[in-house]
N, C-alpha and C positions, 0 to 999 in steps of 0.2 A: 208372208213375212210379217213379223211382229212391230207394229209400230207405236205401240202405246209404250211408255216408262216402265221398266223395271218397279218390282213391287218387293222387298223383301219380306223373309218369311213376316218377323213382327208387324209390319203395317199393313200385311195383308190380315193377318187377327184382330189387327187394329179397326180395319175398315170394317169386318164382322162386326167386331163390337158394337161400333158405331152404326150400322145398320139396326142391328138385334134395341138397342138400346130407343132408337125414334120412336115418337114424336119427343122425348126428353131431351134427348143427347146426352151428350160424356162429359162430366165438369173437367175445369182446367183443376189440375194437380193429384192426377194419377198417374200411373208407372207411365201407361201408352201415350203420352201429351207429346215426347219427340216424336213420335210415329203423326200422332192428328195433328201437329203439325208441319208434319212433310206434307202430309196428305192433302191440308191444306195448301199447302203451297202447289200442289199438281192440280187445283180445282176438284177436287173431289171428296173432300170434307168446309165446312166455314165455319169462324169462330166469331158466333156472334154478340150482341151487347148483352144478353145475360149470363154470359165466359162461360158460353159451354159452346163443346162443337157439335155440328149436326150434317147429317150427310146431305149431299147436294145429290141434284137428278144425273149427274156424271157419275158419282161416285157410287150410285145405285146402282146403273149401268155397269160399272166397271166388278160390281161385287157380282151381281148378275152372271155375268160372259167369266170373270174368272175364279170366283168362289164358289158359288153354287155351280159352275160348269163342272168344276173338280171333283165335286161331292157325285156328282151323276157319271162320269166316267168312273168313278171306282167303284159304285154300284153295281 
């Protein structure tokens, strides 16, 4: 059974980005800033004091088991 939050398609590109993007992070005032912060708000992005978001060790995890898990099943 599924117990983690729902991830819509955009903050699941979101979370990419924000993976692909560390150790910088994503500045505040791009299209995806609703999305980072949802993200934030589920623990798996933070918006820290230099306003950018950066991914947390959850939200690695979670890009882990369901972004790259998707890429490797359609492989």
């Amino acid at each position: 059974m599924w117990k983690e939050p729902y991830l819509e398609t955009c903050c699941r590109s979101a979370l990419h980005r924000l993976c692909l993007s560390e150790p910088s992070g994503r500045p505040e005032g791009l299209r995806d800033e609703p999305c980072l912060r949802r993200l934030t708000g589920m623990k798996l992005a933070e918006h820290r004091d230099d306003h950018r978001f950066h991914v947390t060790s959850e939200g690695i995890e979670r890009h882990r088991s369901e972004i790259l898990g998707m890429a490797r099943r359609r492989a």
